[in-house]
C-alpha positions as CSV (number, residue, x, y, z in Angstrom):
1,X,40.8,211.9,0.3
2,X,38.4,213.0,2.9
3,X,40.9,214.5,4.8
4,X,42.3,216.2,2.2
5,X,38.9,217.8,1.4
6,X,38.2,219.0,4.6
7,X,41.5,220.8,5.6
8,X,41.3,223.7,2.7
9,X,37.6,224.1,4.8
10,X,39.1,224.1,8.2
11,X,42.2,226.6,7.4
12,X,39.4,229.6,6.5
13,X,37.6,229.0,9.7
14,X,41.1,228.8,11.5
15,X,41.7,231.9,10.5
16,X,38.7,233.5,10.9
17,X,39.1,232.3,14.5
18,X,42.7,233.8,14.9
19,X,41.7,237.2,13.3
20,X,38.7,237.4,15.5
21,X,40.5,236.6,18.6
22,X,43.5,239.3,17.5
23,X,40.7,242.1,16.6
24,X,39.4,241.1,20.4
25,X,42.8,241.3,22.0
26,X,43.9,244.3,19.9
27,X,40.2,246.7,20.6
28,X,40.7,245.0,24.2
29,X,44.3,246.9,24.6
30,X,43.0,250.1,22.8
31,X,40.1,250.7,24.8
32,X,42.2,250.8,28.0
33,X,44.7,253.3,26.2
34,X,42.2,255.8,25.1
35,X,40.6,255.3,28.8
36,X,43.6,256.2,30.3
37,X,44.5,258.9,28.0
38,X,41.2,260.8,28.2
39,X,41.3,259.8,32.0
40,X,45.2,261.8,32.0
41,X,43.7,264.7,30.1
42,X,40.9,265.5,32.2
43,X,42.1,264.9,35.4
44,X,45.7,266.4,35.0
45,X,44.5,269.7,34.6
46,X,42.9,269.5,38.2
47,X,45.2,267.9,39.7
48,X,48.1,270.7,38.7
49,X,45.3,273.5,39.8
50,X,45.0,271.5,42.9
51,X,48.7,271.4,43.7
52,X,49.2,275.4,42.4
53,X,46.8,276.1,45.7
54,X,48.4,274.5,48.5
55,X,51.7,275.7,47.3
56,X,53.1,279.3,48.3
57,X,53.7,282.1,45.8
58,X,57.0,281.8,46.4
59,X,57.9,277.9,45.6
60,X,56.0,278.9,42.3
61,X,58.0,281.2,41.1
62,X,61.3,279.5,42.2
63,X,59.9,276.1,40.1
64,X,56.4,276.5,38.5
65,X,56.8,273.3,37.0
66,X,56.7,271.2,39.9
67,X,54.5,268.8,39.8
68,X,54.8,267.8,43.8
69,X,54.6,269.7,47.0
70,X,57.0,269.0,49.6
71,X,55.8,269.1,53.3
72,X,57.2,272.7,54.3
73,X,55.8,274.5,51.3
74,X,52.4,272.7,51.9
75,X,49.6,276.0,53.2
76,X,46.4,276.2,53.1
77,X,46.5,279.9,53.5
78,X,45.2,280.0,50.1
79,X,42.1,278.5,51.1
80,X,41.8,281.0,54.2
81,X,42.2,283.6,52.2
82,X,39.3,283.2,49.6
83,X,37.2,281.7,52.3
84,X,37.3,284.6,54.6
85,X,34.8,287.5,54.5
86,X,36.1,290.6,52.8
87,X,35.5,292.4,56.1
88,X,38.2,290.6,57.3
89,X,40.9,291.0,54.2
90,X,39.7,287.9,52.4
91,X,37.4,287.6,49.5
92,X,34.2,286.4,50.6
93,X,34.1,283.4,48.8
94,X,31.4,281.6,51.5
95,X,28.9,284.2,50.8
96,X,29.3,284.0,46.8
97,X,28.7,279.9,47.4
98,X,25.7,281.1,49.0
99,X,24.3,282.8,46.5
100,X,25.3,280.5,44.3
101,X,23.9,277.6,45.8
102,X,20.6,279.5,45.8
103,X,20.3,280.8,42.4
104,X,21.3,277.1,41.3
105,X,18.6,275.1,43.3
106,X,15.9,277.9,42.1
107,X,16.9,277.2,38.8
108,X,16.3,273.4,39.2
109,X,13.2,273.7,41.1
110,X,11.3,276.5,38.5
111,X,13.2,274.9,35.4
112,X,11.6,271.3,36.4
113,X,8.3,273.0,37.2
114,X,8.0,273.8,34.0
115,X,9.6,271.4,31.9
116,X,7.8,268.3,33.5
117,X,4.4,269.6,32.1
118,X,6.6,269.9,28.9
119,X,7.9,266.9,28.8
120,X,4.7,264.4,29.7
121,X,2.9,266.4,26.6
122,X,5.5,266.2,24.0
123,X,5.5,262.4,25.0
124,X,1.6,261.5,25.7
125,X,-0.4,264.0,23.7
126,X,-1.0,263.9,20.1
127,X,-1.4,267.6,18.2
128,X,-0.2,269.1,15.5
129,X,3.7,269.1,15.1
130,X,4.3,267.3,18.2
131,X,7.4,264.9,15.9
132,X,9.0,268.8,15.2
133,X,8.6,269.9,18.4
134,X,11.7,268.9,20.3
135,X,13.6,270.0,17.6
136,X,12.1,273.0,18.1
137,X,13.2,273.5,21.3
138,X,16.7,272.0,20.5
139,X,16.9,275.0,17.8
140,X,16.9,277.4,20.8
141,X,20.8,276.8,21.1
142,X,21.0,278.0,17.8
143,X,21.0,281.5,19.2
144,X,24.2,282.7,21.2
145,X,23.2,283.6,24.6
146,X,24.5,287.4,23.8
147,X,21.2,287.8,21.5
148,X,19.0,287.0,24.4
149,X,21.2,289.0,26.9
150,X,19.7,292.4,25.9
151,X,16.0,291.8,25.6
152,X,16.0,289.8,29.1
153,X,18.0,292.4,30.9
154,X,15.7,295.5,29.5
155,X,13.1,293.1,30.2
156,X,13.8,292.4,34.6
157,X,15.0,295.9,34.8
158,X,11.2,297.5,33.9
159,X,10.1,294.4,36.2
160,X,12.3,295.7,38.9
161,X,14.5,292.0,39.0
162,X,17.3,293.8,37.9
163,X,20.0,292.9,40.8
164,X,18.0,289.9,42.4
165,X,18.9,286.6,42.6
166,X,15.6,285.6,42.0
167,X,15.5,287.0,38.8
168,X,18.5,285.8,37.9
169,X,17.3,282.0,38.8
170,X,14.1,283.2,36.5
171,X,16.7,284.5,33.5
172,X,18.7,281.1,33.4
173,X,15.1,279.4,32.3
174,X,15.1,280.4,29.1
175,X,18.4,278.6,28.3
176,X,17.5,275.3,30.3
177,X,13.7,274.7,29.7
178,X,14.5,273.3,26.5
179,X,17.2,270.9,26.6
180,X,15.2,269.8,29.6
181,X,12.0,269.2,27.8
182,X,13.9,266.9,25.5
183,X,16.3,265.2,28.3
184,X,13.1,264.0,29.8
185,X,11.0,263.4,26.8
186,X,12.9,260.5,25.5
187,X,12.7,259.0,29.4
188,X,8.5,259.4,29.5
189,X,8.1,257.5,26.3
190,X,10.4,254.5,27.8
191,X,7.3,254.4,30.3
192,X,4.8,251.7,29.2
193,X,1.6,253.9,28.4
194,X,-0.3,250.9,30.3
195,X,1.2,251.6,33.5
196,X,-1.0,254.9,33.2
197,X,-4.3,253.1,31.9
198,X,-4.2,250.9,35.2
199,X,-4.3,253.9,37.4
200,X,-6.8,255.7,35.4
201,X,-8.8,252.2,36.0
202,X,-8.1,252.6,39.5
203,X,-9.4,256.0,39.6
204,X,-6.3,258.8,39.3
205,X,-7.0,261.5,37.1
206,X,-3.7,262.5,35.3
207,X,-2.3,265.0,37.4
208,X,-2.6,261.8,39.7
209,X,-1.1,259.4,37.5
210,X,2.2,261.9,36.3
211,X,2.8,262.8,40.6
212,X,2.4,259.0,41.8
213,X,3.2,256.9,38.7
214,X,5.2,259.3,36.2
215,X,7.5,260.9,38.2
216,X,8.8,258.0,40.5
217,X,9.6,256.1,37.7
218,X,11.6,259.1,36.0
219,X,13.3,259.6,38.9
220,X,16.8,259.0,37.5
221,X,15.9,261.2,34.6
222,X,15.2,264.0,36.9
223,X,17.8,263.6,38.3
224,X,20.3,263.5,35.4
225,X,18.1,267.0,34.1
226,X,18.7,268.7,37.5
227,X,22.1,268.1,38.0
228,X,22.3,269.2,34.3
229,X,20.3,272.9,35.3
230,X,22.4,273.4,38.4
231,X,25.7,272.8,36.4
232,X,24.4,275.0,33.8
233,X,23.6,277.9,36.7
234,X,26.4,277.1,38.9
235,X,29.3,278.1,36.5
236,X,27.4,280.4,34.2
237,X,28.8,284.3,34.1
238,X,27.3,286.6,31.2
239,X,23.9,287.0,32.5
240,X,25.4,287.1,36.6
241,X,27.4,289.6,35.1
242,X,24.9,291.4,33.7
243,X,22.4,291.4,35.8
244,X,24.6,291.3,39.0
245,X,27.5,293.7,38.5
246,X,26.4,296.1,40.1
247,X,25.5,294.8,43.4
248,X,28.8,293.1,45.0
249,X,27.0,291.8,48.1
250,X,25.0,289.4,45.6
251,X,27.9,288.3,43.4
252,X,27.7,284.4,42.8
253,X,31.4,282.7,42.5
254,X,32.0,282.8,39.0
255,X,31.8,286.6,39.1
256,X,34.2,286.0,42.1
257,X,36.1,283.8,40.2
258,X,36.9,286.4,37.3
259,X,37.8,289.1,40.4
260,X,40.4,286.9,41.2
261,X,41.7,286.5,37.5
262,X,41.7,289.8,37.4
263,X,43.0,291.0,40.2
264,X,46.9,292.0,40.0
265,X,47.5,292.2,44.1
266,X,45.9,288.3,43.8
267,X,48.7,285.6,43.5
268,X,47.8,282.9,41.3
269,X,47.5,280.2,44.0
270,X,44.8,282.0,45.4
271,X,43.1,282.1,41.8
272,X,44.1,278.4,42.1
273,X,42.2,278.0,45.0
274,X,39.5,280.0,44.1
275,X,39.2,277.7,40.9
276,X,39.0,274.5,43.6
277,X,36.3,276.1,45.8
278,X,34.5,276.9,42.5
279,X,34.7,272.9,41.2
280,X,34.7,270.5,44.2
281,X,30.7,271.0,45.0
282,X,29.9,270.5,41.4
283,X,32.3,267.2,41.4
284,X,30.7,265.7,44.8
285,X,27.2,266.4,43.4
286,X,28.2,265.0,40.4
287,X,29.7,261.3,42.4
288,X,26.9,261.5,44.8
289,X,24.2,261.4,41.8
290,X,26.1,259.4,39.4
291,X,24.4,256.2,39.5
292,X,20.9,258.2,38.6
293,X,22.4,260.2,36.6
294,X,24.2,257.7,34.8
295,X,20.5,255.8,33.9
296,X,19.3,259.3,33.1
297,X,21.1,260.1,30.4
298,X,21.3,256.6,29.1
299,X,16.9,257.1,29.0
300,X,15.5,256.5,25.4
301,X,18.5,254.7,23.9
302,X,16.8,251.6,23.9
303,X,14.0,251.8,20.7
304,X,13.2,247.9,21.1
């Protein structure tokens, strides 16, 4: 009798066990095949763009759907090509990184300067408005960056920026002070507001306390927000187009890039390499910041 009452109790939990375990097995095998299919979709494009530039125009054309290079058709003449200064036949790509590299770090740099102020208020100060705030700012993508491209140009050309790569770092503020103010927001109230009482006991004044408490401790989120800017400014075109067309010698390498595209004397596998020279700086910085950047954008998940 007792054993007959306790088996139609047991076979319930049984199963609940054995459907458990299956949904854990099952999710288990899933989450490995959608890993590896958005890991195929991502990466299989690069690779094939890899592959297109160390291969010759020729072997192209004869099979452009080969997805290997054999040893005699391997060249990096590609790469010699876009890398050498157009002086010399090539297409100047070193001098575009350059620029590049210099319009992206000044972007960083002024768009941090001014979003860290940001940022600490939104967080720390009570006024009126401060919850609608970051939507606010948030609302600025709202607007295609066409309906700012007019007003800014008119704007640098009476200013005399028009052509300068320092006011092209300058333009690219107004599409990445916002989104930066909120990236860092939701890392500065993660901060324990007690960290900042102890060194106002301890005598800091609060431009002390954000320089030698604050911004240590939102290190990865700077981080995550600058590598976020100099993506942004790295591959961005309209407004280097814009603002840059006219003066070759200051071309970054997207406007490069679309030289290449359309160029019709330029084989493809140049374009290809082009496209490689364009992406591999952006990747490294990318792997060399990933564990910050990683905490970074994970900031202000946590509401416990």
């Amino acid at each position: 009798m007792s054993a007959a009452s306790t088996s139609p109790r047991g076979r319930p939990a049984a199963r609940r066990i054995s459907r458990a375990r299956f949904e854990e097995r099952l999710f288990g095998v899933l989450r490995w095949v959608v890993i590896a299919f958005l890991a195929v979709i991502t990466l299989a494009p690069f690779f094939y763009m890899l592959l297109l530039s160390v291969k010759p125009i020729d072997a192209l054309l004869l099979d452009p759907g080969q997805l290997w290079v054999s040893a005699e058709d391997f060249t990096l003449s590609t790469y010699r090509e876009v890398l050498k200064p157009t002086s010399e036949g090539g297409q100047g790509f070193v001098h575009m990184l350059a620029n590049s590299a210099l319009v992206s770090l000044g972007a960083v740099v002024l768009t941090l300067l001014a979003a860290i102020p940001g940022a600490y208020a939104v967080s720390r100060l009570k006024f009126f408005g401060g919850r609608q705030v970051s939507a606010l700012f948030l609302a600025v993508y709202l607007f295609p960056a066409t309906l700012l491209a007019v007003p800014l140009f008119v704007m640098f050309a009476k200013m005399g920026l028009q052509g300068s790569l320092v006011g092209l770092a300058i333009v690219y503020i107004a599409q990445t002070v916002p989104v930066s103010i909120y990236m860092m927001k939701n890392y500065f109230v993660t901060i324990p507001y007690s960290i900042e009482e102890a060194a106002a006991l301890d005598g800091c004044s609060r431009l002390q306390t954000v320089r030698k408490v604050i911004l240590p401790l939102a290190a990865p989120s700077l981080m995550a927000t600058g590598l976020y800017v100099f993506m942004i400014a790295w591959n961005e075109f309209l407004f280097a187009l814009l603002f840059l067309a006219a003066q070759p010698d200051k071309w970054t390498v997207s406007l490069g890039l679309q030289q290449l595209a359309g160029g019709i004397e330029v084989s493809k596998t140049v374009l290809m390499a082009g496209s490689v020279v364009l992406t591999i700086p952006v990747v490294l910085l990318f792997f060399a910041a990933e564990r910050l950047l990683t905490e970074g954008l994970t900031s202000g998940a946590d509401k416990s």
